[in-house]
C-alpha positions as CSV (number, residue, x, y, z in Angstrom):
1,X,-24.7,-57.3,-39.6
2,X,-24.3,-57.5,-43.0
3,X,-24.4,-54.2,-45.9
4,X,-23.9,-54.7,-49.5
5,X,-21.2,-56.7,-50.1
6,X,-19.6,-56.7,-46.4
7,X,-19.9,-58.2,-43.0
8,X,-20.0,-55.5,-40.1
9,X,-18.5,-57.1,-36.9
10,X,-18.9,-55.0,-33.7
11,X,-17.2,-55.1,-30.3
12,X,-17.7,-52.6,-27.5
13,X,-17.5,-52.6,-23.4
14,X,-17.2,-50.0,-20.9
15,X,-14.2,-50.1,-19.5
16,X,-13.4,-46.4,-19.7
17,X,-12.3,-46.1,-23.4
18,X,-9.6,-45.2,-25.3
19,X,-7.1,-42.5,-24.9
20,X,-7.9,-39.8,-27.1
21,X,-4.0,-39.0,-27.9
22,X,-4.0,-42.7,-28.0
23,X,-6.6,-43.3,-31.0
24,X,-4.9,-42.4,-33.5
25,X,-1.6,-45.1,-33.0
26,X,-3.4,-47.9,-31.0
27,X,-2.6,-50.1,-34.5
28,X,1.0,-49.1,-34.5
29,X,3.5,-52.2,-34.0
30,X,4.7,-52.4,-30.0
31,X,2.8,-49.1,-29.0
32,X,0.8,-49.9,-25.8
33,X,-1.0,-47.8,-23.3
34,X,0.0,-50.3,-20.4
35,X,2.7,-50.0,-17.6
36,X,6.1,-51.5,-18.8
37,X,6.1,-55.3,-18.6
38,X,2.6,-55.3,-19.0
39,X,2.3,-55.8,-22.8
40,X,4.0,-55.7,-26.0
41,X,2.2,-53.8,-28.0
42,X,1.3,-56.4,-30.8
43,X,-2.0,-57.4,-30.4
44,X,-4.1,-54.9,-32.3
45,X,-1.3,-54.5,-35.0
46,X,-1.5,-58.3,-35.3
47,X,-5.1,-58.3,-35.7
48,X,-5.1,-55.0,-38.2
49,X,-2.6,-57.5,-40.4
50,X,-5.0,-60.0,-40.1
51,X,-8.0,-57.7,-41.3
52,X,-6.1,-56.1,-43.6
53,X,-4.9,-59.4,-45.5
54,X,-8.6,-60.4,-45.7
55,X,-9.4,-57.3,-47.5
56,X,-11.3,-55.7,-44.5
57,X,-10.6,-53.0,-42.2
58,X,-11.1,-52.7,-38.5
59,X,-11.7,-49.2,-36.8
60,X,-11.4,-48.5,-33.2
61,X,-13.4,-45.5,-31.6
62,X,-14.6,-44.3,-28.1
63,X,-18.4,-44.4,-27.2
64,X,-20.4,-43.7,-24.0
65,X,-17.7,-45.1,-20.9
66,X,-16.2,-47.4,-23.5
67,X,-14.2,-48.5,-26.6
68,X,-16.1,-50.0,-29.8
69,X,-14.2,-51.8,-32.2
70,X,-15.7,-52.5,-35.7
71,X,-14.2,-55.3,-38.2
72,X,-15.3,-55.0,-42.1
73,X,-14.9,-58.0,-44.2
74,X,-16.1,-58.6,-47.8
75,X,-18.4,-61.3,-47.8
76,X,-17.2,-64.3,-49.9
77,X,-19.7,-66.3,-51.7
């Protein structure tokens, strides 16, 4: 949805959520939550780069039996 002079982009599921003592470094560069082997640990500090070099933000948070992710971009014209 769009708000002033951004672009709100929402993601959620219910797959449990996030780790609470998790949350807070889920965008940290190779930290994961999965068994060794199973991941590197990049993806969501890739994609917090991305946002970031776009001028946006993206937030993770937990909601009802699942994780919600929100992007925030400003909207170019």
């Amino acid at each position: 949805f769009e708000e002033d002079e951004v672009v709100h982009i929402t993601c959620e599921d219910n797959g449990g959520g996030i780790p609470e003592d998790a949350l807070p470094r889920i965008f940290e560069p190779f930290y994961t939550t999965k068994d060794m082997g199973k991941g590197t640990g990049l993806g969501l500090s890739v994609s917090y780069g991305i946002v970031r070099d776009m001028h946006g933000k993206i937030v993770a948070k937990n909601i009802d039996g699942g994780a919600q992710f929100t992007i925030t971009l400003p909207i170019v014209s």
